[in-house]
Every structure is written in structure tokens, then in C-alpha cells.
N, C-alpha and C positions, 0 to 999 in steps of 0.2 A: 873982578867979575867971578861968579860961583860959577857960572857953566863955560865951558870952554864947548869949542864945534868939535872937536875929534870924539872926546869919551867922555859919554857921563861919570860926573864925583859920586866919590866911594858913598860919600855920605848919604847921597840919595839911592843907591843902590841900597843901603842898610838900612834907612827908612822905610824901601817899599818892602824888605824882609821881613822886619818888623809887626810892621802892618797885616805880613799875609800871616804871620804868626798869630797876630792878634785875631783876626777873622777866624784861623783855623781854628782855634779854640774856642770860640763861639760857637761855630759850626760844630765843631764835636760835642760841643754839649746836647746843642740841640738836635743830631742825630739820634745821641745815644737815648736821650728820655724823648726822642718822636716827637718835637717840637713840643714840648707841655714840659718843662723844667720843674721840677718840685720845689718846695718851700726850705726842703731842707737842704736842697744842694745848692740855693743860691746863699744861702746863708756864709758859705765858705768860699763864694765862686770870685770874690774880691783876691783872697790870699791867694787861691789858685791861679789865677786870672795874673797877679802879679809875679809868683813864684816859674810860672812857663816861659812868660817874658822875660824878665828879667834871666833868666837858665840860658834861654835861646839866644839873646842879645850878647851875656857871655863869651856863649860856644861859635857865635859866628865875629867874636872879636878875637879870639885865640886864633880859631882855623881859617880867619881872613877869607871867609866865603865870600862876601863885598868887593873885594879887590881887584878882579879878573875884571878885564875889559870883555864886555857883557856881548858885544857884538861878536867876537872872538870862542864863545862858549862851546865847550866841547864837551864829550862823555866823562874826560876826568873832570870836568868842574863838574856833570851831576852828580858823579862819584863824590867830591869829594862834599858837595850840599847834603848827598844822603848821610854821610860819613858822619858829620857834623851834627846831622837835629838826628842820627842814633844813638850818638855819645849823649847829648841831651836827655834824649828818652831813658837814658840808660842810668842817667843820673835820676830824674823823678821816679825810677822805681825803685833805686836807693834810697832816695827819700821817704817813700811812702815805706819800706822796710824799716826805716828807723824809726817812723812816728808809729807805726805799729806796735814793732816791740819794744820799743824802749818808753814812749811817750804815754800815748792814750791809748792804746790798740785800736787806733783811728785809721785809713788809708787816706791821705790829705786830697791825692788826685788819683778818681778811682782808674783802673786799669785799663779799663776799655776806653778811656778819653786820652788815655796814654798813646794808646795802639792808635785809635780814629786820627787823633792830631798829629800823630807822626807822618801817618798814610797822608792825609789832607795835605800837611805841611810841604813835605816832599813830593807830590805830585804838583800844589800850587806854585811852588816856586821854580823848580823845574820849567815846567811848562812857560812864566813867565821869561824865564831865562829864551827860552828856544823861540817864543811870538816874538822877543825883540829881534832877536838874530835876523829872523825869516823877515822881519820888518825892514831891519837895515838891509840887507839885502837886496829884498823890491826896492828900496827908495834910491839906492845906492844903481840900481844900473836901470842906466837911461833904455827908452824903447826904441824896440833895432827892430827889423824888419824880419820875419822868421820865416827862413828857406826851409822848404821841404827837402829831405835828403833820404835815402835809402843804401843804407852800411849793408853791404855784401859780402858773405862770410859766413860763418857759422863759429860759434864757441869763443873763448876768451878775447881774442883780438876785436872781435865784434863788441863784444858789451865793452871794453875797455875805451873803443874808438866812441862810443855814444857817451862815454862817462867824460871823456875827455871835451866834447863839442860840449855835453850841456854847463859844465864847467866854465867855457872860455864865452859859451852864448849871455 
């Protein structure tokens, strides 16, 4: 069987990355030209369109972005999701330096679709990252009956005792 009940496989986890890759770079386009893409940027927006992917898919097979048990997701996994599609981005502006000066004095993927799909990218996934968490979470604890309580105190021990109950409730 592909799915087991504890953690979703890697593989669907790097399908839906994929995926918000592929989105985010539509979307960037279409930000950037105000939804009305010209004639001349779709003309190359296939090479583009496969050169992002393909980079992206890469760089989250190297830094095993996929691999984290996605319930489990924490500040270093967005660290290291940012970490990943910068190294990325960091590459397409290499690229677009080489085809400039050495190629055609062309930019293959202009710079602001660089900057939009990175911001896009990194906030979409992210974000997906943390709805599943807060999902497994709710589904994961049963409904208990919630006492009203009033922590007496003031300063560290106080917030520390409400961090502890909302924790264990």
C-alpha cells in the first residue's frame, strides 16, 4: 500500500511542492504583467516554465525538503524550505547572467519573476506546511470538555502555567 496511517510518503509531499512551484510561477507571471501576459514572454514561458521546475525539483532533492514528517514541522523546516528555493533563486540569476553575457544578451527569466516566485513560493509552502500541522492537531485530539480556570499570579510563572495547560488540554 502507498499510504500508511502514521505519515504521509515523501513522494506526495514532493508532488504537492512541485505543484505549488508550478502555480507560483504562473502566478508570478501573471502578477508581474497585471494579468495580460504579452506575446513576447509567452513565447519563452515553456523553457522558463520548465527550467524553474525542473531547478526547484532539484534543489528540494538535494536538501531533502520532502522528507520531514510534515505533522512534526517546525521553524528549522521553514528555514530550511527558505534555505532551498534561495539556493534556487540564486541559481536562476546565475543563469540569466550567463545567457546574457555570454549567449544572446538575453535574461531567460526576467528578475522580478525571480524575486515574485521566490516570495510566492516560500510563503506557499510554508504556509501549507503549518495548515497541515494545525490540521493534524485538531483531528488528532479528541473533544474534552473545557474548564474555565483563572492562573493567580503575575509574571513568568503565570504565562508559563497557561502554556503548560494549553499544551496538555
Amino acid at each position: 500500500m502507498f499510504f500508511t496511517r502514521q505519515n504521509t510518503p515523501r513522494w506526495l509531499i514532493f508532488l504537492i511542492d512541485l505543484f505549488i512551484v508550478s502555480c507560483s510561477v504562473l502566478l508570478a507571471y501573471l502578477i508581474r504583467f497585471n494579468f495580460s501576459i504579452p506575446g513576447s514572454e509567452l513565447k519563452p514561458l515553456p523553457t522558463v516554465f520548465g527550467c524553474i521546475v525542473g531547478i526547484r525539483s532539484l534543489s528540494f532533492l538535494i536538501a531533502r525538503s520532502y522528507a520531514g514528517i510534515i505533522r512534526y514541522t517546525s521553524t528549522s523546516d521553514a528555514l530550511r524550505v527558505v534555505s532551498t528555493i534561495f539556493s534556487g533563486s540564486l541559481l536562476f540569476v546565475l543563469i540569466n547572467l550567463i545567457t546574457f553575457f555570454l549567449i544572446n544578451k538575453f535574461f531567460l527569466i526576467p528578475f522580478s519573476i525571480i524575486i515574485i516566485d521566490f516570495l510566492i513560493t516560500c510563503m506557499a509552502m510554508i504556509t501549507f506546511r503549518m495548515v497541515v500541522k494545525l490540521a493534524f492537531l485538531e483531528l488528532q485530539r479528541p473533544e474534552r470538555q473545557q474548564v474555565n480556570i483563572i492562573i493567580y499570579g503575575a509574571g513568568e510563572a503565570g504565562i508559563t502555567a497557561k502554556r503548560v495547560l494549553d499544551r496538555d488540554i
